[in-house]
Backbone as CSV, one residue per row, in Angstrom:
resi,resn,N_x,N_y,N_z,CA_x,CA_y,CA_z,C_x,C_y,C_z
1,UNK,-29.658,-6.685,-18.204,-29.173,-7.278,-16.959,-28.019,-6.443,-16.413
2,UNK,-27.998,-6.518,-15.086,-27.050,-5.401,-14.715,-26.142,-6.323,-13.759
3,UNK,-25.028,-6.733,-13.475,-24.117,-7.781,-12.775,-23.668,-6.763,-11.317
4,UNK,-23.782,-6.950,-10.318,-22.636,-6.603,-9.329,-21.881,-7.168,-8.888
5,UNK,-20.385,-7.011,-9.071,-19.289,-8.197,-9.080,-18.692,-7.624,-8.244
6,UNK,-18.194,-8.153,-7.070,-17.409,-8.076,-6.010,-16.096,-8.776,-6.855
7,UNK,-14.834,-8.220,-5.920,-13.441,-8.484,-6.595,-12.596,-8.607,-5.928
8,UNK,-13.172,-8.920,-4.229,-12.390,-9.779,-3.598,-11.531,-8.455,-2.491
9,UNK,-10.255,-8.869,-1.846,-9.747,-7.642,-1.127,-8.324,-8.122,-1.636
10,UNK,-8.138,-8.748,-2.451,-6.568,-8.232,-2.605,-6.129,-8.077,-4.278
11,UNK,-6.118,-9.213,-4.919,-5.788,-8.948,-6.816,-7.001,-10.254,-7.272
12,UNK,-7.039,-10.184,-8.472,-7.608,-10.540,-9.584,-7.877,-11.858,-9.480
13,UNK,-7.479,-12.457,-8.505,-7.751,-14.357,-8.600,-8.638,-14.259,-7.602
14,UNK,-8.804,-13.426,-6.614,-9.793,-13.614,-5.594,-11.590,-13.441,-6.096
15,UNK,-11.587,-13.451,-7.509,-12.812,-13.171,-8.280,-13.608,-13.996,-7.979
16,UNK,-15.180,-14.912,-8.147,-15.156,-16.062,-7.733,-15.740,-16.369,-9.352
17,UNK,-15.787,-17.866,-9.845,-16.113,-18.193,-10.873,-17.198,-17.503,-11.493
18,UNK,-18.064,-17.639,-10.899,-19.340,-16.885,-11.331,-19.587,-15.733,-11.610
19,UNK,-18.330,-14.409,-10.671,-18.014,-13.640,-11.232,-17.530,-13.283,-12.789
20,UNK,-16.434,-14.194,-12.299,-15.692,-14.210,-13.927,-16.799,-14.250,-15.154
21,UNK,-17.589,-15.583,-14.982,-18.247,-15.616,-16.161,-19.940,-14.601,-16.308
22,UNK,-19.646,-13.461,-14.855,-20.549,-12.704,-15.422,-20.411,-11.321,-16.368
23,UNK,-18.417,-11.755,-15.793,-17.585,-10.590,-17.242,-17.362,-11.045,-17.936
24,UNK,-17.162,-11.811,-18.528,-17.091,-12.608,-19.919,-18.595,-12.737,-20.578
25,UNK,-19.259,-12.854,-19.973,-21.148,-12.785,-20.654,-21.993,-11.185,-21.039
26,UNK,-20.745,-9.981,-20.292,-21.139,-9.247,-20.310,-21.300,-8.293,-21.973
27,UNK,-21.862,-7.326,-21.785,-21.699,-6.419,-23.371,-20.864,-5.381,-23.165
28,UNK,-20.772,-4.947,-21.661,-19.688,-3.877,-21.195,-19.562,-4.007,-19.771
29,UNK,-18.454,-3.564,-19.679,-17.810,-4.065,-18.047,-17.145,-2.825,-17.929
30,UNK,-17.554,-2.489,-16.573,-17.349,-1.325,-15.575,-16.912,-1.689,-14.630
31,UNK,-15.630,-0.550,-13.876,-15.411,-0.789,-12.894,-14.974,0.566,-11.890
32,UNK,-15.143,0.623,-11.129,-14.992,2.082,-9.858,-13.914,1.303,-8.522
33,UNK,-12.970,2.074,-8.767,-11.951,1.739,-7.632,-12.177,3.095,-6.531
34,UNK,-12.643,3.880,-6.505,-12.512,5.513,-5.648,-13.295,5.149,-4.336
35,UNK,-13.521,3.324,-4.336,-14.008,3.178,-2.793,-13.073,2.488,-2.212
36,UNK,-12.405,1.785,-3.491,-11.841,0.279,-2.329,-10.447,0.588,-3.900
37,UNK,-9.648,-0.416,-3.532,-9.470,-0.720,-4.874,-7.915,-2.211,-4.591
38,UNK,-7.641,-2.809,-5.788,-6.998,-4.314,-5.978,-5.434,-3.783,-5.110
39,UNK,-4.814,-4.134,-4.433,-3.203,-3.589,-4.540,-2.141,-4.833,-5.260
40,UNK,-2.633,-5.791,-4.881,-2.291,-7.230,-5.314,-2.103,-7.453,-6.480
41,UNK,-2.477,-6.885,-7.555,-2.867,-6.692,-8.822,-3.631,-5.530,-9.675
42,UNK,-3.536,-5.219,-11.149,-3.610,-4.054,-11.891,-4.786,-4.364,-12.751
43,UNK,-5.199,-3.719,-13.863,-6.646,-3.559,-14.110,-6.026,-4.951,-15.605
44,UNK,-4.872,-4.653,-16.105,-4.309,-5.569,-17.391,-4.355,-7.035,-16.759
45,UNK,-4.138,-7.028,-15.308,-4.190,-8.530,-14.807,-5.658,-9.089,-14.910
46,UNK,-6.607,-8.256,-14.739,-7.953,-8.226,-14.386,-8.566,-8.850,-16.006
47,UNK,-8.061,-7.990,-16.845,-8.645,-7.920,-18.478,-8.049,-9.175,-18.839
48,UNK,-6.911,-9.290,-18.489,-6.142,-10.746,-19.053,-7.071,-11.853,-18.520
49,UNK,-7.066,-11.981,-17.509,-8.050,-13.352,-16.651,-9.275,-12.980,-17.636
50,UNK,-10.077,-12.111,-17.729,-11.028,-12.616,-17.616,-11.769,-12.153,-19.681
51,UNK,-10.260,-11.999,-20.294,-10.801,-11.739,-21.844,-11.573,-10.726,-22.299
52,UNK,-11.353,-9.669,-21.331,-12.677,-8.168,-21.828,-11.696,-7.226,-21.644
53,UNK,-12.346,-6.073,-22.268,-11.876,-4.255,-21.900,-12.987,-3.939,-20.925
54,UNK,-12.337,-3.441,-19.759,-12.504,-2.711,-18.347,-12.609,-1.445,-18.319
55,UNK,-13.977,-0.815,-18.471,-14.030,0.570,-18.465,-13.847,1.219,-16.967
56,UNK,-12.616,2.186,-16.387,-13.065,2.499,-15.083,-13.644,3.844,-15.068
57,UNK,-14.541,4.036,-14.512,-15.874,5.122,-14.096,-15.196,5.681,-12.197
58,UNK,-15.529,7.314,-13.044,-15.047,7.855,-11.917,-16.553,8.206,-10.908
59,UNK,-15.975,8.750,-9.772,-16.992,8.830,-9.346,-18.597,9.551,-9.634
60,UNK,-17.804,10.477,-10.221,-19.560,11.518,-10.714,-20.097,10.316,-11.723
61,UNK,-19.219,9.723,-12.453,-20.029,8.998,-13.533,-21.022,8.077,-13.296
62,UNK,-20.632,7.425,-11.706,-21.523,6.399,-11.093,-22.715,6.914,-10.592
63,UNK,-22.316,8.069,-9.616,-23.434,8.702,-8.785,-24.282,9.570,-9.464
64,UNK,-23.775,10.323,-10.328,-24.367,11.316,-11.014,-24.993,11.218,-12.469
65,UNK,-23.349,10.809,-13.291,-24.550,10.043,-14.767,-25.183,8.909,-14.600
66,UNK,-24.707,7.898,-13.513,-25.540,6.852,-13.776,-25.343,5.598,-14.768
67,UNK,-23.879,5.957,-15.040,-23.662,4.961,-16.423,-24.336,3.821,-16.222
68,UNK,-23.785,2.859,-15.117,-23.934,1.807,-15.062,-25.498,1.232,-15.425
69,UNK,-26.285,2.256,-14.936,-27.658,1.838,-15.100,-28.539,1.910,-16.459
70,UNK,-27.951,3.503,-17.164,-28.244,3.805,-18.136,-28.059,2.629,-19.116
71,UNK,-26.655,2.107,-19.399,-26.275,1.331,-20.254,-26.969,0.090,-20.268
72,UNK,-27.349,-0.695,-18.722,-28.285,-1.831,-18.298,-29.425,-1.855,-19.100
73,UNK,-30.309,-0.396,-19.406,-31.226,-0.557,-19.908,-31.220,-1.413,-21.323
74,UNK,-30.469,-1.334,-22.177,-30.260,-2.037,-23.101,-29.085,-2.778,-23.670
75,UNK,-28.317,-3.597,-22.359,-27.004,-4.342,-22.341,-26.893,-4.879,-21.095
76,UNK,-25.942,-5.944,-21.343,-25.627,-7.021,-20.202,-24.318,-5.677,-19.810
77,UNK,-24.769,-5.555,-18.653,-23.388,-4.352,-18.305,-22.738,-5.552,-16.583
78,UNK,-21.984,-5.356,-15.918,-20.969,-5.903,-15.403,-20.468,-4.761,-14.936
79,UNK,-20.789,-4.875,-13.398,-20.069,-3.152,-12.396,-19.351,-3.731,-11.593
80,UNK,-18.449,-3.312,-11.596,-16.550,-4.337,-10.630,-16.058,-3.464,-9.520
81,UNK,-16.429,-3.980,-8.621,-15.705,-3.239,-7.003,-15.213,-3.835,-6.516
82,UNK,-14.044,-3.690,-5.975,-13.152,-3.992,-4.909,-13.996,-4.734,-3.812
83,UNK,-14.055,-5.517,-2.825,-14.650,-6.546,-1.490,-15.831,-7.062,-2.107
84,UNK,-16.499,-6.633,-1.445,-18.008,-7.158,-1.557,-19.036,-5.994,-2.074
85,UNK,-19.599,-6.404,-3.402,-20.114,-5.105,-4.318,-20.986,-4.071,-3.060
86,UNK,-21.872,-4.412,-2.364,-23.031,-3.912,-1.786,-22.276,-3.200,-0.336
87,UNK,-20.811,-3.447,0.268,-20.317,-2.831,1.359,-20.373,-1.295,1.013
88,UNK,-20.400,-0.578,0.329,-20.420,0.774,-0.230,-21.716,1.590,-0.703
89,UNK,-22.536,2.292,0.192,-23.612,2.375,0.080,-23.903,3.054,-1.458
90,UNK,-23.083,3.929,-2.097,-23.363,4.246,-3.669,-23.738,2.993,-4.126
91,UNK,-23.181,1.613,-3.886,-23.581,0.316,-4.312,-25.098,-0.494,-4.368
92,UNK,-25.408,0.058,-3.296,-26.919,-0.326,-3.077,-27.831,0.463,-3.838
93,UNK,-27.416,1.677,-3.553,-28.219,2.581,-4.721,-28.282,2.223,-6.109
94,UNK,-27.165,1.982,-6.401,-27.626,1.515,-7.769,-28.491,0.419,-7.809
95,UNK,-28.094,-0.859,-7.010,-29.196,-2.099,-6.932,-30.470,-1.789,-7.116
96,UNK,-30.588,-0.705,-6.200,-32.095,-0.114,-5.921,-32.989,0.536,-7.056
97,UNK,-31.735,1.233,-7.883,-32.464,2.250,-8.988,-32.168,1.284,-10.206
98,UNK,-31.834,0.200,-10.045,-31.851,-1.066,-11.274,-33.495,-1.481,-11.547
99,UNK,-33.640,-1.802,-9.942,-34.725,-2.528,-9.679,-35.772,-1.603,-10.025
100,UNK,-36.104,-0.053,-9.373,-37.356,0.784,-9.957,-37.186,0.760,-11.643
101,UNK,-36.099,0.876,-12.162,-36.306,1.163,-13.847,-36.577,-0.559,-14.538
102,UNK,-36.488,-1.679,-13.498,-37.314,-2.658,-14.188,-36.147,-3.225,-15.016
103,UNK,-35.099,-3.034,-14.668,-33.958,-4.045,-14.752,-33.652,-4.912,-13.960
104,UNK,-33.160,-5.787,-15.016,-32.733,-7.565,-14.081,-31.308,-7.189,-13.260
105,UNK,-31.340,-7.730,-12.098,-29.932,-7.367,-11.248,-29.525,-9.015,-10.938
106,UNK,-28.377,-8.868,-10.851,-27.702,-10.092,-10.270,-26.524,-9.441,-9.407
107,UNK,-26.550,-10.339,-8.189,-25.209,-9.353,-7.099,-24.549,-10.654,-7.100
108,UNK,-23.184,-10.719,-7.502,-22.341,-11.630,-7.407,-20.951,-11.487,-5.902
109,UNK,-21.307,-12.394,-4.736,-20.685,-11.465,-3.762,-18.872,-11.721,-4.045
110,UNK,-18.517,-11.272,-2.628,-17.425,-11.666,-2.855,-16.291,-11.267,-0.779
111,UNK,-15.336,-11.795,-0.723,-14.851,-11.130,0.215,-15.014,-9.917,0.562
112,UNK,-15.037,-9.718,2.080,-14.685,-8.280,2.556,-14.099,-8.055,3.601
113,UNK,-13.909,-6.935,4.092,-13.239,-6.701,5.016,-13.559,-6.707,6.618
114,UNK,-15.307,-6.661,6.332,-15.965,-6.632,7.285,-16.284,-8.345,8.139
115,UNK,-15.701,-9.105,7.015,-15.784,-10.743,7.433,-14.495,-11.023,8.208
116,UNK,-13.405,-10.631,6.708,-12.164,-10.774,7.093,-10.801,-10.302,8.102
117,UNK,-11.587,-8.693,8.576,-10.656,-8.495,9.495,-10.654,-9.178,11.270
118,UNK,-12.129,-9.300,11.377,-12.076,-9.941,12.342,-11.780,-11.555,12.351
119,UNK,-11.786,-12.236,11.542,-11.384,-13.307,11.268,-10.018,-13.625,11.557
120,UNK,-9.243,-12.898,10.991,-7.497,-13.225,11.113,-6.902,-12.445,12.050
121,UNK,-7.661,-12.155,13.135,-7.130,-11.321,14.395,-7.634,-12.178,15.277
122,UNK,-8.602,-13.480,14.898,-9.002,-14.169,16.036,-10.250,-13.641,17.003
123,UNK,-10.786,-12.449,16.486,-12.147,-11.703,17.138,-13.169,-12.712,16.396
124,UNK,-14.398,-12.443,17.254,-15.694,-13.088,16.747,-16.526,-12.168,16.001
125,UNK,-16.999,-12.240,15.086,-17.554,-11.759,14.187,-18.732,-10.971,14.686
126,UNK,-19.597,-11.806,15.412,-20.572,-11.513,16.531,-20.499,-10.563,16.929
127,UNK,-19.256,-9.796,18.010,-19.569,-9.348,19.128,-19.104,-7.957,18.704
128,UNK,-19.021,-7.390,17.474,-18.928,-6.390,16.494,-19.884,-5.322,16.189
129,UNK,-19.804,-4.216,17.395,-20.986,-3.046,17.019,-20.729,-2.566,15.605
130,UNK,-21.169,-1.436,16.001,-21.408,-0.753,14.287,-19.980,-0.262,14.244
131,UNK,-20.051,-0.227,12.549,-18.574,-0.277,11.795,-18.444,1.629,11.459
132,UNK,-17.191,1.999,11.699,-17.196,3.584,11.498,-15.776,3.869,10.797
133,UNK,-16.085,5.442,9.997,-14.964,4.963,9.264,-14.118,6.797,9.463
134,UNK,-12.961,6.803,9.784,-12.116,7.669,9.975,-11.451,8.833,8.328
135,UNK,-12.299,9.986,8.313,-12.020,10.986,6.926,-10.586,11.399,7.521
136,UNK,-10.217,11.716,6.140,-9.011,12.953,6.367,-9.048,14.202,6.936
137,UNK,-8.335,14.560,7.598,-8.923,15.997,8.258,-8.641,16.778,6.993
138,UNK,-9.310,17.915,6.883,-9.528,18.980,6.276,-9.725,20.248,6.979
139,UNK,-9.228,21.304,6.653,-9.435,22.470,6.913,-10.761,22.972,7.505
140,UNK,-10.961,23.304,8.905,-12.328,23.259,9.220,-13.218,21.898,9.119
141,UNK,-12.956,20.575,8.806,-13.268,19.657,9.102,-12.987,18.085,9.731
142,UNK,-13.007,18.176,11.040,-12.295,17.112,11.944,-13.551,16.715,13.170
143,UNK,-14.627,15.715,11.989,-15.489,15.303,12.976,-14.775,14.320,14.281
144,UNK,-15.648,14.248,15.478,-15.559,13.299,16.102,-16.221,11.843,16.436
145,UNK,-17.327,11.733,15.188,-18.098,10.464,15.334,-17.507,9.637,15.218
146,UNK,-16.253,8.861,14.682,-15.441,7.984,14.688,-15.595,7.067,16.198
147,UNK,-15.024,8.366,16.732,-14.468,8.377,18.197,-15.697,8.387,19.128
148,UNK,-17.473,8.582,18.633,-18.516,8.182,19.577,-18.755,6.878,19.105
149,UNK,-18.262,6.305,18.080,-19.116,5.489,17.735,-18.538,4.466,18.508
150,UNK,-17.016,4.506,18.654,-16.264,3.498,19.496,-16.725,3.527,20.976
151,UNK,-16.629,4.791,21.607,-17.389,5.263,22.893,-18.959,4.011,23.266
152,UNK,-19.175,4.585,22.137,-21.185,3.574,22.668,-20.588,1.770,21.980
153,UNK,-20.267,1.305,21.182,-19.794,0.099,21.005,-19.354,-0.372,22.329
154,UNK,-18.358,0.587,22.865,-17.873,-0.142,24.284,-18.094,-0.012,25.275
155,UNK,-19.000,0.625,25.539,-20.576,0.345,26.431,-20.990,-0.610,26.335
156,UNK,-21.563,-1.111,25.411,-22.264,-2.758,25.451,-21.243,-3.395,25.249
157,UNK,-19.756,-3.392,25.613,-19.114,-4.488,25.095,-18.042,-4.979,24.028
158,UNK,-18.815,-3.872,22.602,-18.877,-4.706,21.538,-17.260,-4.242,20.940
159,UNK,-16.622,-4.788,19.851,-15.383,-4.383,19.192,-16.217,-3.062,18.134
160,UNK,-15.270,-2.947,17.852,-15.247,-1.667,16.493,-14.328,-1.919,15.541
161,UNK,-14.977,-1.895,14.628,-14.276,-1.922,13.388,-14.211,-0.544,12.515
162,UNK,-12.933,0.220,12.597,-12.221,1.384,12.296,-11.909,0.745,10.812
163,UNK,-12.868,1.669,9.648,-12.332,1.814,8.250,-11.423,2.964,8.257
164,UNK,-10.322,3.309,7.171,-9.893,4.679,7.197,-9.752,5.305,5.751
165,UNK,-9.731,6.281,5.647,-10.071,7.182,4.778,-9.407,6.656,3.404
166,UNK,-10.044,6.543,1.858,-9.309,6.057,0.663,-10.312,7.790,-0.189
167,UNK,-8.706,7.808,-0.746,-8.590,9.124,-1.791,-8.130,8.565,-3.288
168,UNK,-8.842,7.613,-3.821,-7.619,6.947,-4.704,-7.543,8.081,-6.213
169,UNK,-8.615,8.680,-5.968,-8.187,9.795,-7.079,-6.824,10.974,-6.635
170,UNK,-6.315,10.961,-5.226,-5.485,11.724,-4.777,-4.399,10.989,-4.757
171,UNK,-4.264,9.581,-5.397,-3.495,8.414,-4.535,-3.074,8.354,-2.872
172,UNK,-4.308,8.622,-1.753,-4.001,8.984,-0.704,-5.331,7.388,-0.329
173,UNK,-3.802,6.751,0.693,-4.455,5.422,1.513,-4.113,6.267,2.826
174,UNK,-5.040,6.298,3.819,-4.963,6.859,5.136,-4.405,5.399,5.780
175,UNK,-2.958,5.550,6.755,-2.203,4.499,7.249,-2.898,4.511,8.813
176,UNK,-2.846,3.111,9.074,-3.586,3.390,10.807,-2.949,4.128,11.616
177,UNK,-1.986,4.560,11.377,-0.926,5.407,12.595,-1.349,6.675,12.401
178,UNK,-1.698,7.083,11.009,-2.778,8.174,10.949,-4.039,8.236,11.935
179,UNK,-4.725,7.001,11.908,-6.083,6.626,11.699,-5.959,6.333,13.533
180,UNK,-4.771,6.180,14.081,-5.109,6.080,15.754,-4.398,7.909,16.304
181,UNK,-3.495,8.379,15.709,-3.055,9.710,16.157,-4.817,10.203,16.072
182,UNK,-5.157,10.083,14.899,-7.094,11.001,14.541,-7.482,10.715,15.796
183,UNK,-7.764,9.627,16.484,-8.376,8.925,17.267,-7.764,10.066,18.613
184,UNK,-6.365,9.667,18.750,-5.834,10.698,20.040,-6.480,12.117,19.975
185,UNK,-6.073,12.378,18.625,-6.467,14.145,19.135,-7.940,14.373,19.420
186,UNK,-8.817,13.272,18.954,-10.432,13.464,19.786,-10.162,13.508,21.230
187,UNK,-9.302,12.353,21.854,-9.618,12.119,23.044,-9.181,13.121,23.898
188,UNK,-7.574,13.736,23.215,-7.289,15.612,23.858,-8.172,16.278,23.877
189,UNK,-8.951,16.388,23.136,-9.921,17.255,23.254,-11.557,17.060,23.592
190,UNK,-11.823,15.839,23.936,-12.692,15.596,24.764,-12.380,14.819,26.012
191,UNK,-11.367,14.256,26.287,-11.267,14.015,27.803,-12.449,12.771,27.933
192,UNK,-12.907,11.941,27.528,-13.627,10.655,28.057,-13.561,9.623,27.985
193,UNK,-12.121,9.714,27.949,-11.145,8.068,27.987,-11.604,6.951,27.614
194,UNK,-12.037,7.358,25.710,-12.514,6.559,25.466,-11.384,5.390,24.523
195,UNK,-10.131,6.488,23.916,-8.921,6.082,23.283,-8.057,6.796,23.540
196,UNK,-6.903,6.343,24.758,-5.896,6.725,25.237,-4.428,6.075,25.245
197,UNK,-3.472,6.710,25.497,-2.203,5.700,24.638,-2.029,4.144,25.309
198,UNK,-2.949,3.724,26.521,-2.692,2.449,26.892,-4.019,1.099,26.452
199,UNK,-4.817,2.164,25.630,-5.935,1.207,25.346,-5.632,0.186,24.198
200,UNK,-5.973,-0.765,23.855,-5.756,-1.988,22.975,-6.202,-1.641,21.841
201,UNK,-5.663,-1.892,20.679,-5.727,-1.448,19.366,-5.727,-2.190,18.746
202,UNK,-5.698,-3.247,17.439,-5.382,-4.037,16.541,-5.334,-2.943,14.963
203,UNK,-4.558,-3.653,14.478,-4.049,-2.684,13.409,-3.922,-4.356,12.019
204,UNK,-4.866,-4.597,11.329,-4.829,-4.917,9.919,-3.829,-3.865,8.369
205,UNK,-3.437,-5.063,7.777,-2.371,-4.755,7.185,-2.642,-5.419,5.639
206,UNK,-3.406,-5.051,4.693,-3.591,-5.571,3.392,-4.083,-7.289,3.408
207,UNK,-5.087,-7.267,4.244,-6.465,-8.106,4.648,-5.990,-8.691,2.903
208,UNK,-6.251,-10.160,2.805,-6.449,-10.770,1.708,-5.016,-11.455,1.112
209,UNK,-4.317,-10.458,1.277,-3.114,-10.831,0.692,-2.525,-12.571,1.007
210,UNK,-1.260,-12.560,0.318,-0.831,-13.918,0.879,-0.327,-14.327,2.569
211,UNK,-0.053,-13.024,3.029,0.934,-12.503,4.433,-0.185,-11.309,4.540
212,UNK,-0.909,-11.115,5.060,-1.328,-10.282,5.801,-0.943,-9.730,7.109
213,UNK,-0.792,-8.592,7.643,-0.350,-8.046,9.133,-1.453,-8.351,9.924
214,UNK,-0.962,-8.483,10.768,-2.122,-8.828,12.227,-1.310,-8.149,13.279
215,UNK,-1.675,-6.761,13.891,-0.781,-6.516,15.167,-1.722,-5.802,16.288
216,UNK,-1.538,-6.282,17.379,-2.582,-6.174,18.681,-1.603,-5.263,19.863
217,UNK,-1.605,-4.639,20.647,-0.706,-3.736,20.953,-1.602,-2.484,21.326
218,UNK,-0.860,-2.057,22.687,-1.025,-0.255,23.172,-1.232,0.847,21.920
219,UNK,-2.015,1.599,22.028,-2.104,2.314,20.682,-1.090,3.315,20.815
220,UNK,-0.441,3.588,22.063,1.119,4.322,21.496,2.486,3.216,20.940
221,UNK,2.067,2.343,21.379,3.466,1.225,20.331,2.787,1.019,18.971
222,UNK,1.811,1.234,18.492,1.558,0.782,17.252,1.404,1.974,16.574
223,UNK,1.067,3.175,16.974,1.344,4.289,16.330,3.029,4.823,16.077
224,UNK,3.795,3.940,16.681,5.500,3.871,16.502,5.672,2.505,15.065
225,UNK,5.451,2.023,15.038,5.264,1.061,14.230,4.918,1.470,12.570
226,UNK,5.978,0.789,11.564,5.515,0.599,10.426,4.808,-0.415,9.875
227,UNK,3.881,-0.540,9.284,2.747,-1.528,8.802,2.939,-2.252,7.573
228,UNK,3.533,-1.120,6.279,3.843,-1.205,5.101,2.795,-0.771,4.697
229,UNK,2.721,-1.358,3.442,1.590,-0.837,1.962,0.586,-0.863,2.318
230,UNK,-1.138,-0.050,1.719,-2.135,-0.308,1.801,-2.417,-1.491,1.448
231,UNK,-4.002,-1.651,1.752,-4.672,-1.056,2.668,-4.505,-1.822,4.324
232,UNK,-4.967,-0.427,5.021,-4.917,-0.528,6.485,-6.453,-0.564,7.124
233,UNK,-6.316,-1.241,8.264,-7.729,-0.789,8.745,-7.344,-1.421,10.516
234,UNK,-8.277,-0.265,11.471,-8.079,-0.734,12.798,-8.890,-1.499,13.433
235,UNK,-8.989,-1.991,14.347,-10.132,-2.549,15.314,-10.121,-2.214,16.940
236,UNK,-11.022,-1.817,17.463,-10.934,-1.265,18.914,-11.411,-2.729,19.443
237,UNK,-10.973,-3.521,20.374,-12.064,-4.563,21.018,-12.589,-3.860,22.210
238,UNK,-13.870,-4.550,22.267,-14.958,-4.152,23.867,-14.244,-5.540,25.111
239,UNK,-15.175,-6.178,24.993,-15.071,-6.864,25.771,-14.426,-8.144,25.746
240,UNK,-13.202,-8.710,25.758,-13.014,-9.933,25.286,-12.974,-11.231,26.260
241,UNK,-13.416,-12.121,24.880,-13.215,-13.456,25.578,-12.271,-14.089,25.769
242,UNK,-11.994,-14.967,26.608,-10.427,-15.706,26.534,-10.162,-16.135,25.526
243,UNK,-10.887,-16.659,24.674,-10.621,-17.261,23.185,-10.110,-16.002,22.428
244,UNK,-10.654,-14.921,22.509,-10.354,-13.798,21.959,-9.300,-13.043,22.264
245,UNK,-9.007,-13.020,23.456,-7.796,-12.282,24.160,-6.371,-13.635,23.514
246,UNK,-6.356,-15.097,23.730,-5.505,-15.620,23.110,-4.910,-15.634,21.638
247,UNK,-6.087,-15.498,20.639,-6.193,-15.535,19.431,-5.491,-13.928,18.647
248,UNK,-5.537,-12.698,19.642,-5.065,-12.026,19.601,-2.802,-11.851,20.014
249,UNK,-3.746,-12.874,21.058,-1.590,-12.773,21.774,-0.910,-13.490,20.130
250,UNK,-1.622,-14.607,19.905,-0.944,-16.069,19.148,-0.633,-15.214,18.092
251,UNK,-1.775,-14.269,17.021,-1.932,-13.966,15.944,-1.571,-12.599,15.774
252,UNK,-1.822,-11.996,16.510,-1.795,-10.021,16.417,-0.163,-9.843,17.596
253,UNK,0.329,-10.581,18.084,1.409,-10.663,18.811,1.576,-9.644,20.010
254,UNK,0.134,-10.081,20.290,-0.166,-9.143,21.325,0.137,-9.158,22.917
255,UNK,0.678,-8.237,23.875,1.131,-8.420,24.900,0.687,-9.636,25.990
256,UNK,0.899,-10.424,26.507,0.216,-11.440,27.393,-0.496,-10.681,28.442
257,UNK,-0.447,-9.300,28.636,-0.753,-9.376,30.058,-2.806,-9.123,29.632
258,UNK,-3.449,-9.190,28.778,-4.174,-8.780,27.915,-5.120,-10.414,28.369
259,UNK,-3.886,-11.258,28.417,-5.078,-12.910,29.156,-5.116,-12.728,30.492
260,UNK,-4.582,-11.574,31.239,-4.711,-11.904,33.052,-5.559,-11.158,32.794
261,UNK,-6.176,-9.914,32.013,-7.075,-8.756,32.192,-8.880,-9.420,31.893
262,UNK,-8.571,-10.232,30.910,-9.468,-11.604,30.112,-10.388,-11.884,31.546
C-alpha cells in the first residue's frame, strides 16, 4: 500500500486524522519538502505527533530512484508533502506509476493553497483561470509565461493565481516583491500593459498560519512593503465583483477607490 499524505500549509496539527493514522499504520514514512514545505513547525514536531521516524527524500530520490514506489512494492510506505499531496505534478506521477506496478494507493488530502488563497482575500474560487508559477531568474533564463498567462486570464476576466519560486535545497523562498518586480521587468520589455505599477495586486503571506497576511494594493506600494517570513504567493484579479472588490478593501486593506471601479 502506498499512502499520499497531504500536511496541510502551515505545521504539523494541520494533518487530518486519517492522515495521522496512515503514519502510524505505516512500515516506512517518507517525506519531500523541495516543493512546498511546514514553516509553522519542524520534522521532530511531525515524528513526535505522530510516533514514527521520517525519512526525508531528496529530489532525485523521488523522481529518479523512485523510492517511494519501490519500497510500496513490499511495505505499507506513507509519502508526506506539504498542501495537498497531488498539487505537485511529480505527485501524480507517482499515483500513476503505483497504479501500473499494481499497487494499492490511498491519497489522503489535505489543505492548499490553491483553495486557501483565494478564500482569505475574499476572491471566489470560481472565477480563477489557470494557476502560473514565477522561477528564479537565472543566467540566460527569464521566461515570460508567467506574465502571458496573466495576460489571457484577463481577457476572459478571470483572477490569477501567482505561485513563486521554492529552492528549499538552496534555502531560497522567492518573496512577492521579488515575484511582482519579475512581473515589471516583463512588462518593460514587452509593453502590453498587462502588469504595470498601478494595476491591483494581492500579496498572501504564510496562507494557514494563525495570522496570515492579506494585502490588496497598487503593485508599486506593495513591492515597497515588507510581508515577513515565507511562504508568499500573489494574485492578479480579472474582473471583480462587488462582493469581491469589498472583501478585498475589509480583508487585504485595500484602497476604496477599487468599489467605485467595481
Amino acid at each position: 500500500m502506498l499512502y499520499l499524505v497531504g500536511l496541510g500549509l502551515y505545521d504539523e496539527k494541520d494533518i487530518s486524522l486519517n492522515g495521522l493514522e496512515a503514519i502510524k499504520s505505516a512500515d516506512v514514512v517518507y517525506a519531500e519538502f523541495y516543493t512546498a514545505r511546514l514553516f509553522g513547525g519542524d520534522l521532530k514536531s511531525l515524528e513526535s505527533l505522530a510516533g514514527v521516524t521520517i525519512n526525508i527524500l531528496r529530489r532525485e530520490e523521488v523522481e529518479e530512484d523512485n523510492l517511494p514506489i519501490k519500497q510500496a512494492e513490499n511495505n505499507d510506505v506513507a509519502f508526506l508533502t506539504a498542501g495537498d499531496p497531488l498539487m505537485a505534478t511529480t505527485h501524480s506521477d507517482i499515483l500513476m506509476e503505483a497504479r501500473r506496478n499494481g499497487i494499492k494507493t490511498r491519497v489522503i488530502h489535505a489543505s492548499s493553497i490553491l483553495s486557501a488563497a483565494p478564500g482569505i482575500a475574499g476572491l471566489q474560487a470560481y472565477k480563477f483561470g489557470k494557476v502560473t508559477t514565477i522561477p528564479r531568474p537565472e543566467q540566460n533564463y527569464f521566461p515570460h509565461s508567467p506574465y502571458h498567462v496573466i495576460g489571457e486570464n484577463k481577457k476572459m476576466g478571470l483572477h490569477t493565481l501567482v505561485l513563486l519560486d521554492i529552492q528549499a535545497h538552496r534555502d531560497y523562498y522567492m518573496t512577492a516583491n521579488e515575484g511582482l518586480e519579475y512581473l515589471l521587468r516583463v512588462e518593460e520589455e514587452r509593453r502590453e500593459e498587462i502588469i504595470e505599477e498601478d494595476t491591483l495586486a494581492v500579496v498572501i503571506a504564510r496562507a494557514g498560519s494563525p495570522e496570515p497576511l492579506v494585502r490588496a494594493d497598487r503593485v508599486d506600494k506593495l513591492t515597497e512593503e515588507d510581508f515577513g517570513g515565507p511562504l508568499h504567493c500573489i494574485m492578479i484579479p480579472g474582473d471583480l465583483h462587488f462582493l469581491e472588490a469589498e472583501g478585498l478593501v475589509v480583508l487585504g486593506n485595500a484602497p476604496e477607490f477599487i468599489l467605485e471601479e467595481d
